[in-house]
Residue, then its C-alpha position, 0 to 999 in steps of 0.5 A: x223546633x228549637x233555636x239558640x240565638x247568640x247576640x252581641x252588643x254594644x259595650x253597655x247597652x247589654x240592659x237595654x237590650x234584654x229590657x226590649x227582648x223581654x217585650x218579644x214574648x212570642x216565641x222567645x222562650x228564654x232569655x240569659x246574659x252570658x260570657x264569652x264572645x256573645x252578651x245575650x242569649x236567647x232561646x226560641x221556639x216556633x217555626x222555621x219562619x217563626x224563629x227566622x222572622x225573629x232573628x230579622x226583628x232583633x237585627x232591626x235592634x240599633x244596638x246589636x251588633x251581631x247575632x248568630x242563631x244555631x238551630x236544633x237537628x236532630x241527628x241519628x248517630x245509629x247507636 
């Protein structure tokens, strides 16, 4: 299973951040600084539990400030 996890931050502190996520290399595949209303990005790859007691690690991060994690499905459309 396959999850995007999108992270804000506080102003400035993008480097840190990316710096102590680098460190989480479990089932953090990927890791990109991007535009728009999240700073970081985060591929992971695991578990259900595996990606959700990650998401509860990078919370525990002091400067983050908000994280929303969009987790893959697969959808038969029927075509």
């Amino acid at each position: 299973m396959r999850a995007l996890c999108l992270i804000t931050v506080k102003p400035g502190k993008v480097d840190s951040v990316v710096a102590i996520l680098k460190k989480k290399r479990k089932i953090v595949k990927q890791i990109m600084v991007v535009t728009g209303r999240a700073d970081i990005s985060v591929l992971l790859q695991g578990n259900i539990d595996e990606i959700n007691g990650m998401v509860i690690d990078f919370k525990k991060i002091k400067d983050i400030v908000t994280t929303e994690t969009l987790i893959e499905v697969e959808v038969n459309l029927g075509w």
